[in-house]
C-alpha positions in Angstrom: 11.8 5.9 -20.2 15.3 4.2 -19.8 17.3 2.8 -22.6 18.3 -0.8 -21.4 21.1 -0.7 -24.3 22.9 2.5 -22.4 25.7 1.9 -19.7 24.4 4.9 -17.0 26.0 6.2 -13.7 25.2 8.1 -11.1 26.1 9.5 -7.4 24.2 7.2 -5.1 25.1 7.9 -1.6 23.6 11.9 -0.4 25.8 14.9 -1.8 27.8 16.5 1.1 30.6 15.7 3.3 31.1 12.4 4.4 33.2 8.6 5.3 32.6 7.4 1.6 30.6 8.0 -1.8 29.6 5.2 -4.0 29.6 5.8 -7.7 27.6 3.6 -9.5 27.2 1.9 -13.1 25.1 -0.3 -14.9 24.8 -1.7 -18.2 26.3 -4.1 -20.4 29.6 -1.3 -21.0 29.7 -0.9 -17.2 33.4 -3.0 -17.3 34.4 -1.6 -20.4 33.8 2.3 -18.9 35.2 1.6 -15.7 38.8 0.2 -17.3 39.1 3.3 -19.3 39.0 5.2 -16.0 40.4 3.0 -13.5 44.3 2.1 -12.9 44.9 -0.9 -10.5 47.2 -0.3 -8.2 49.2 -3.0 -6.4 50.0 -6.6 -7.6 46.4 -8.5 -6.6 44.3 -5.5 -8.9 43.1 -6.4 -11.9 40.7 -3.7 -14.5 37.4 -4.8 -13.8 37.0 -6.4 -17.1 39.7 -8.8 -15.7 38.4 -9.4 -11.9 35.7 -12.3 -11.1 32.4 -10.8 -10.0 31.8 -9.7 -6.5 35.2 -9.1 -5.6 36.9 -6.0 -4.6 39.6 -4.0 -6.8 41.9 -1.0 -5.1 43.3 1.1 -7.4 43.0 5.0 -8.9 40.4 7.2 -10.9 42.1 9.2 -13.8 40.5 11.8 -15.6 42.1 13.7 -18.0 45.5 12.1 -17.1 45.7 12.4 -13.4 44.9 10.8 -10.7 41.8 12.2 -8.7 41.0 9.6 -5.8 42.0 6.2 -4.7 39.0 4.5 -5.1 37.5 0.4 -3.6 35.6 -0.6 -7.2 33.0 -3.5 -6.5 32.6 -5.9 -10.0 29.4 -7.4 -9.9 28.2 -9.6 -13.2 25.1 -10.6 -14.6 22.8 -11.6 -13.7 23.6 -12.1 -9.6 23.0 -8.1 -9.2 20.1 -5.5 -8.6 19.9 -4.8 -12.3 20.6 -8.2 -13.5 23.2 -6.2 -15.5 27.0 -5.9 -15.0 27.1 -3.2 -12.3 30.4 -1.8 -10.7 30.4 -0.1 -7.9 33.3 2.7 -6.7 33.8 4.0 -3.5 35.8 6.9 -2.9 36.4 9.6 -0.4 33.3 11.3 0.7 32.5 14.6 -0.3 31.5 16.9 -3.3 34.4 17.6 -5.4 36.0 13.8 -5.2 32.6 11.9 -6.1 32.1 14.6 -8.9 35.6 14.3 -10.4 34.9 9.9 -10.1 31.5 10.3 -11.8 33.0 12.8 -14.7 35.4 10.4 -15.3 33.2 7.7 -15.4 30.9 9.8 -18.1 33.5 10.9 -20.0 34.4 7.1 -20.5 31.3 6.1 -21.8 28.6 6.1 -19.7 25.8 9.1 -19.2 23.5 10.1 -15.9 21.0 8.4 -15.0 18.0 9.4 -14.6 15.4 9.2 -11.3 14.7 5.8 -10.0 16.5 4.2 -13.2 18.8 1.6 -11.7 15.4 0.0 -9.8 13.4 0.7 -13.1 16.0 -1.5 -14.9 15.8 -4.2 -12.0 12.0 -4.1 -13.0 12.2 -4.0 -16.5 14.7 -6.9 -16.2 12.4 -9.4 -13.9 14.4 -8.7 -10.5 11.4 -6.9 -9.2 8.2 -6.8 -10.0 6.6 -3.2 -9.3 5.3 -3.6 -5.8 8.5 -4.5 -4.9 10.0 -1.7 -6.6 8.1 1.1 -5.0 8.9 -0.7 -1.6 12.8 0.4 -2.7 11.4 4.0 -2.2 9.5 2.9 0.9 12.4 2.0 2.2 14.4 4.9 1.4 11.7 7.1 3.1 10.6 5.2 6.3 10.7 7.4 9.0 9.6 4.9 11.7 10.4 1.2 12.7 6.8 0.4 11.6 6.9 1.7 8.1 10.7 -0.2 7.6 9.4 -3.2 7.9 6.0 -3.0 6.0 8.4 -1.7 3.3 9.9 -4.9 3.7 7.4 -6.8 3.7 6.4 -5.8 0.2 9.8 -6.1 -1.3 10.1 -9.5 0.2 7.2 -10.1 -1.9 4.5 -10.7 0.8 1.8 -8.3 -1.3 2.6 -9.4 -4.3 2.2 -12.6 -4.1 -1.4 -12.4 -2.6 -1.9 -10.4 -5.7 -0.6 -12.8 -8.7 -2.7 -15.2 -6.2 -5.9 -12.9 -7.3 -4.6 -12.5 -10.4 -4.5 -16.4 -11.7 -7.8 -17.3 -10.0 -9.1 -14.1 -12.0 -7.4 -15.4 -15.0 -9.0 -18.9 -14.5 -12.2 -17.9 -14.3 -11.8 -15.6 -17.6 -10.3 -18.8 -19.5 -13.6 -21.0 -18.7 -15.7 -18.3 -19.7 -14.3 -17.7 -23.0 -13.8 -21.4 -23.7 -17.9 -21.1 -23.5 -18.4 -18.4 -25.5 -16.1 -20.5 -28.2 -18.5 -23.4 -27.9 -21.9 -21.3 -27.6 -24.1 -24.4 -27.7 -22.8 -25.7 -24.6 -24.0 -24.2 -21.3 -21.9 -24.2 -18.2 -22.6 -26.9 -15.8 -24.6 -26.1 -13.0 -22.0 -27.0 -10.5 -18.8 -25.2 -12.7 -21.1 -21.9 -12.5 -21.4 -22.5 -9.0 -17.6 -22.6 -8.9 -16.7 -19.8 -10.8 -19.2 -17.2 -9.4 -17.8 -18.8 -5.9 -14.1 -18.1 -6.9 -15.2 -14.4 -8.3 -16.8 -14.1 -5.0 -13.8 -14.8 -3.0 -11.6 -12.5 -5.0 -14.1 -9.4 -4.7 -14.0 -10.4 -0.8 -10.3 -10.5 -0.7 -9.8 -7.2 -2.4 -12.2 -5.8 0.0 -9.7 -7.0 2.3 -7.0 -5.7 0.8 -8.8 -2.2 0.3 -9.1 -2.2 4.4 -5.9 -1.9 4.8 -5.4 1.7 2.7 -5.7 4.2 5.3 -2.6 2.2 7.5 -0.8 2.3 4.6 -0.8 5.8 4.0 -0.7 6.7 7.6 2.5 4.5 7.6 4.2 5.7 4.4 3.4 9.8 4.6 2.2 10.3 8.7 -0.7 12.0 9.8 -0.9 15.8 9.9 -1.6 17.1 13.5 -2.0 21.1 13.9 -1.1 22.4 17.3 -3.4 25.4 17.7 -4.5 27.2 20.8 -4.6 31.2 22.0 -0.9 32.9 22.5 1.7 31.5 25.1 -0.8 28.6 25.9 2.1 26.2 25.4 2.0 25.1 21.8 5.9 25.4 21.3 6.7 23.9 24.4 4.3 20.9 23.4 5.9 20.9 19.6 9.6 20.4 21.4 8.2 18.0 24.3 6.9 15.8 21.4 10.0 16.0 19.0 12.3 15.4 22.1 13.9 18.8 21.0 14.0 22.2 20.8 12.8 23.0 17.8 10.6 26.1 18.4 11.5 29.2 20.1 9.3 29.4 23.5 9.0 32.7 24.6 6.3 34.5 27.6 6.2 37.2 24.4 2.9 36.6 23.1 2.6 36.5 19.1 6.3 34.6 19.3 5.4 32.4 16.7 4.7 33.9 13.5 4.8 31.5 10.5 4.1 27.3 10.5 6.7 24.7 12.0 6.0 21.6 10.5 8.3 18.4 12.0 7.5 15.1 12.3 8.2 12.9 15.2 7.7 8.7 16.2 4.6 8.5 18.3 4.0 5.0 19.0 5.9 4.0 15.8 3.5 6.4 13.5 5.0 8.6 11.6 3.2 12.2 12.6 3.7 15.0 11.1 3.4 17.9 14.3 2.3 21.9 13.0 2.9 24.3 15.3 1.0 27.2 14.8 1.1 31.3 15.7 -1.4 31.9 18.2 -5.3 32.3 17.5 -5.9 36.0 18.1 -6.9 39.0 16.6 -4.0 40.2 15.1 -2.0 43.6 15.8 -0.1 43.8 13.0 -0.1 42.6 9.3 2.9 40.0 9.8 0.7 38.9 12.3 -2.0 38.7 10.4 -0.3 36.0 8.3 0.8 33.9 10.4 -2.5 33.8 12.2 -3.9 33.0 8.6 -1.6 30.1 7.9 -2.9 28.8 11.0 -6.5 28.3 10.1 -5.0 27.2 6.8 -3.4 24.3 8.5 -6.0 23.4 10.9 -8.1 23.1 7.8 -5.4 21.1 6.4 -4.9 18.3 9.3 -6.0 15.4 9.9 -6.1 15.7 13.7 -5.8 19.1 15.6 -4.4 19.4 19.1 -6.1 22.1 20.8 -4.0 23.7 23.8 -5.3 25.2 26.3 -4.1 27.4 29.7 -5.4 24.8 32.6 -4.0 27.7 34.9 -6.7 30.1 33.9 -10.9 30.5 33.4 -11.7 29.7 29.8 -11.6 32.7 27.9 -14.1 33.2 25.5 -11.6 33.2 22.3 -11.2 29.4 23.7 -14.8 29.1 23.4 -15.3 30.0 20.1 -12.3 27.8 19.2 -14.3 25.0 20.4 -16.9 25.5 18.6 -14.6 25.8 15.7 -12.3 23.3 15.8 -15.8 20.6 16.3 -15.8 19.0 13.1 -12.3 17.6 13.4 -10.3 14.7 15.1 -9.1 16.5 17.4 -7.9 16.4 21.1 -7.6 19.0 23.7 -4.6 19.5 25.7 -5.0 20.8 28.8 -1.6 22.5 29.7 0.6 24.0 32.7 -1.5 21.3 35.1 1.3 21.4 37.2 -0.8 25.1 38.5 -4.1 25.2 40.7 -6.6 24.3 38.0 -8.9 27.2 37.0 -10.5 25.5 33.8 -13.7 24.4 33.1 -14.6 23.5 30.1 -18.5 24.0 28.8 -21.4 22.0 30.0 -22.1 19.1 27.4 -18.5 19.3 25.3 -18.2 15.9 24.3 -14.4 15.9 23.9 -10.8 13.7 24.7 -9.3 16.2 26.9 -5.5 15.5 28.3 -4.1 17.5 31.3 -0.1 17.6 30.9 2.5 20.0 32.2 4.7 20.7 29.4 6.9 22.4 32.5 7.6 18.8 34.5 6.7 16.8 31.6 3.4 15.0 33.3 1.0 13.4 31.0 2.9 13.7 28.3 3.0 9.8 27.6 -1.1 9.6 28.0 -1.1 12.4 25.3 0.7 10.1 22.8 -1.4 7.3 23.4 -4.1 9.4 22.9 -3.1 10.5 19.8 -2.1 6.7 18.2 -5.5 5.6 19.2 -7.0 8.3 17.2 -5.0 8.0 14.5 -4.8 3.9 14.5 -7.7 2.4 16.1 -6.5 -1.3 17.7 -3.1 -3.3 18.0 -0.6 -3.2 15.2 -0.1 -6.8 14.4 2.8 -7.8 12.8 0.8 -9.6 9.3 -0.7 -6.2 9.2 2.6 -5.2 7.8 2.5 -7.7 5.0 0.0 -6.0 2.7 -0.3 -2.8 3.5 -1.3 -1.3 -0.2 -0.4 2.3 -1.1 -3.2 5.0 -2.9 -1.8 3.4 -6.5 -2.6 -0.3 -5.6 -5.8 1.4 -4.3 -6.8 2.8 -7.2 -6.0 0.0 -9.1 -8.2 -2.3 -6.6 -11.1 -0.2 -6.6 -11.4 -0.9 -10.2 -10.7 -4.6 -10.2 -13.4 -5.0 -7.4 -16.0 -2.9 -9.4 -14.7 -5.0 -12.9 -15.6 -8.8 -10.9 -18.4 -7.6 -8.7 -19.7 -6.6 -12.1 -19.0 -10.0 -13.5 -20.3 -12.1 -10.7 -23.9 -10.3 -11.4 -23.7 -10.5 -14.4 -23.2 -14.3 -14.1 -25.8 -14.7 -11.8 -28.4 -13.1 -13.7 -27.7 -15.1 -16.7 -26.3 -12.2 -19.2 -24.1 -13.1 -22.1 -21.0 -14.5 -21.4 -19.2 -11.9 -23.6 -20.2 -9.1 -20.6 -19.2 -11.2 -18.1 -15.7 -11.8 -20.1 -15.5 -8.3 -20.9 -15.2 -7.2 -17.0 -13.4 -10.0 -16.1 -10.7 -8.5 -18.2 -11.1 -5.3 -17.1 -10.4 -6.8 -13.2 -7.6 -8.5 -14.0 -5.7 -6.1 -16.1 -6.4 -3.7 -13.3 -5.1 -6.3 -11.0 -2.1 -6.6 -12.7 -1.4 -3.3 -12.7 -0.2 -3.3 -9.2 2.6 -5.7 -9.7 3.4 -4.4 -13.3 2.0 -7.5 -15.5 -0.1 -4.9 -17.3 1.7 -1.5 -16.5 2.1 0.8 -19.3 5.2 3.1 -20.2 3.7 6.0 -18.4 2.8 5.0 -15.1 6.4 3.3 -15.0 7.6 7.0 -15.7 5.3 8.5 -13.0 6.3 5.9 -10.6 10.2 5.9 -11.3 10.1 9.9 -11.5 10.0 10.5 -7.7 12.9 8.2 -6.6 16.4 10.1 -6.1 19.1 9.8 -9.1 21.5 6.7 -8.2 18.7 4.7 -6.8 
């Protein structure tokens, strides 16, 4: 857990070579630290103390009484920043050893590290986000496709939570008449306010169900969809892997057994995020490196979400492929029927109920059809752009699967004319639960679990 009363710094642009580095500070000592290490330079620089917020400041970093960079330092004042603290901002020359020597210097003037996530923590903590919107700072970091951007920002632009306050205050109103009852036990509820209330607890249970639809798209969106490429030896599965990641990223060989441990990459299909395992070749192994690799394979065919079976078009179905079939029938899975540039030889068995995709991984036919394929299995329908406004992560899940249980709870309850001090009592339970998910009711550590997986300056 942060101390709001600390000044902290950190690195926040990657580590390694590059244009710039941005050193950053926040706190209510932020000016004060940077003037210790900063020396304007020029007759327009001012310490930061001195300059008016959101202006620029050229000047030099000393540390232990030389000069170490010439630095650009952004002042930014309360509250009209991401923390609502005073935060300055100093760019130097990229690379390890300049952004180092800027942030010891900033340390050793007052300031210490800060920890995972804390900058957006103190952003929450001081009202600029609530704690949707904060994880969609993460989202955003992480989006690997155009899709996932913008449902990230959707949620910081606040499109979830406010359907969920929404949810939230007609929970809360609902609670207030029914405690206001049990306060005044010898007067029943009108016929037509019960009416009302179990109709607004009623709407909210049907609008978190809503809500609750929309998990699976959000997890496909935020972590991809595991797809194992498996298949017999020199069948194809590396060429497929490179064909999809529009690269060469595995070695292809006419060496059978070439590939001996996982590949895991992911690759845009569609505008889902998919994360493609290539596979050794299903086999009985010759030797005991082999043997691994042919293990790691069923390990993450087990794994996967969908499997893409390859198969030789070129060549009779060998009974290995056969007993892959079989194998591979209790998953999603699609079969790719490879090198259909050659006379066809295949035939697949009588009554195999299966999505089967010929493509030549040589001239690069059906290569499109296989990745509209494989976004139809994994995201049944048209991705609609309000789609993108509340799609909920496994946390806001969680959270609505107990809110939802809390008011369907209370709306029986209700109905079957129980005491209002049970209906009260899961009415609270569904909107602290609610609440949860912007961060009304979030305790000190979830806010630790959550802010623990962001990167340090961020």
């Amino acid at each position: 857990m942060s101390y709001l009363d600390d000044t902290i710094a950190a690195i926040s642009t990657p580590l390694g070579e590059g244009g710039l580095a941005v050193i950053r500070l926040s706190g209510r000592e932020a000016l004060a630290v940077a003037d210790r290490c900063f020396e304007p330079v020029g007759k327009r620089s001012v310490k930061p103390s001195a300059a008016a917020s959101h202006t620029l400041q050229f000047g030099r970093i000393v540390f232990q009484g030389r000069a170490v960079d010439e630095v650009l330092v952004a002042v930014m004042r309360a509250p009209r920043t991401y923390t609502r603290e005073d935060v300055v901002e100093i760019s130097c020359h990229g690379g390890l050893l300049p952004a180092k020597l800027v942030l010891d210097a900033v340390l050793a003037g007052g300031a210490r590290l800060a920890e995972p996530g804390e900058f957006t923590q103190r952003a929450f903590l001081n009202g600029r986000l609530d704690l949707a919107q904060a994880e969609a700072v993460a989202d955003i970091i992480h989006s690997r496709t155009e899709l996932a951007l913008a449902a990230a920002e959707e949620q910081l632009a606040g499109k979830l939570s406010q359907r969920i306050n929404r949810l939230r205050d007609d929970l809360m109103l609902v609670l207030a008449h029914v405690e206001a009852h049990i306060d005044f036990p010898d007067e029943d509820i009108a016929p037509d306010t019960h009416a009302q209330l179990l109709g607004r607890i009623d709407a909210g249970v049907a609008f978190m169900d809503e809500l609750l639809r929309t998990a699976n798209e959000g997890q496909i969106l935020r972590r991809g969809i595991r797809a194992a490429i498996v298949g017999r030896p020199n069948v194809g599965k590396s060429s497929l892997l490179n064909h999809l990641l529009g690269r060469d990223r595995a070695i292809v060989s006419p060496i059978p057994g070439t590939t001996r441990d996982t590949i895991e990459e992911t690759a845009n299909i569609r505008g889902l995020p998919v994360v493609f395992i290539d596979t050794a070749g299903l086999r009985e192994p010759g030797e005991a490196i082999e043997a691994e690799g042919v293990r790691r394979s069923h390990q993450a065919m087990r794994q996967a979400e969908l499997v893409l079976h390859v198969l030789d078009a070129a060549e009779p179905l060998h009974p290995e492929d056969g007993r892959q079939l079989a194998e591979f029938g209790g998953k999603q899975r699609i079969v790719v029927l490879n090198k259909s540039d050659l006379p066809a030889r295949l035939q697949l068995p009588a009554g195999l109920t299966v999505r089967a995709i010929a493509i030549s991984c040589l001239t690069g036919t059906g290569l499109e059809s296989l990745k509209d394929a494989i976004k139809q299995v994994v995201w049944a329908g048209e991705i609609r752009p309000e789609m993108l406004e509340v799609m909920i992560n496994s946390r806001h899940q969680d959270a609505l699967r107990r809110a939802r249980e809390a008011a369907a709870r209370s709306g029986e309850a209700l109905r079957a004319g129980a005491t209002l001090e049970l209906v009260a009592l899961d009415l609270r339970i569904a909107t602290n639960a609610v609440g949860e998910i912007v961060g009304k009711t979030a305790v000190d550590d979830l806010l630790d679990t959550i802010f623990s997986q962001f990167c340090i300056g961020k």
